[in-house]
C-alpha positions, 0 to 999 in steps of 0.5 A: 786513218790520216791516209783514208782522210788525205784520199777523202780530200783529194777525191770528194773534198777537193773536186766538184760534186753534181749532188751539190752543185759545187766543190764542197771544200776548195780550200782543204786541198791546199790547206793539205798540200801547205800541211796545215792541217792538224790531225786528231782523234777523239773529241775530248781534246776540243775545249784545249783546242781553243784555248791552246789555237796555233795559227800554224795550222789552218783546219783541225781534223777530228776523226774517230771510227765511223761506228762511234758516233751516230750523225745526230750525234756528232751533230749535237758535239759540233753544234755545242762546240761551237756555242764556245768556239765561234766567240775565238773565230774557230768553228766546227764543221761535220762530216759523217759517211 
């Protein structure tokens, strides 16, 4: 799954989109390059995210099969973590095929 993200930067993250208008993340290229991303899988980890936060990495990415959550639902975890995390300058953002 680490591979399929890494491709998913470099092909969609990393480059212009005409859909958008613009490249939807510049930074995650280089964040991936520096290996400052931190891969994990499952959310039950996110509460010991913030409380254990390294500033050696630059971005977390949480990932778990595309089938185990529908986008209304990933939307409600990320919109409850950051409720608590934002206050500790950590904030979640989504992505759902």
């Amino acid at each position: 799954m680490i591979d399929e993200i890494k491709t998913w930067i470099s092909e969609f993250v990393s480059v212009h989109n005409e859909s958008i208008g613009h490249v939807p993340c510049p930074f995650a290229k280089q964040a991936m390059v520096d290996e400052k991303i931190n891969y994990v899988s499952g959310f039950e980890t996110l509460d010991d995210l913030v409380l254990n936060w390294s500033d050696d990495v630059e971005v977390v990415v949480f990932y778990a099969p595309t089938d185990a959550y529908q986008p209304s639902e990933l939307t409600y975890i990320v919109d409850e973590f950051n409720k608590h995390a934002m206050q500790y300058d950590i904030v979640a953002l989504e992505d759902h095929p």
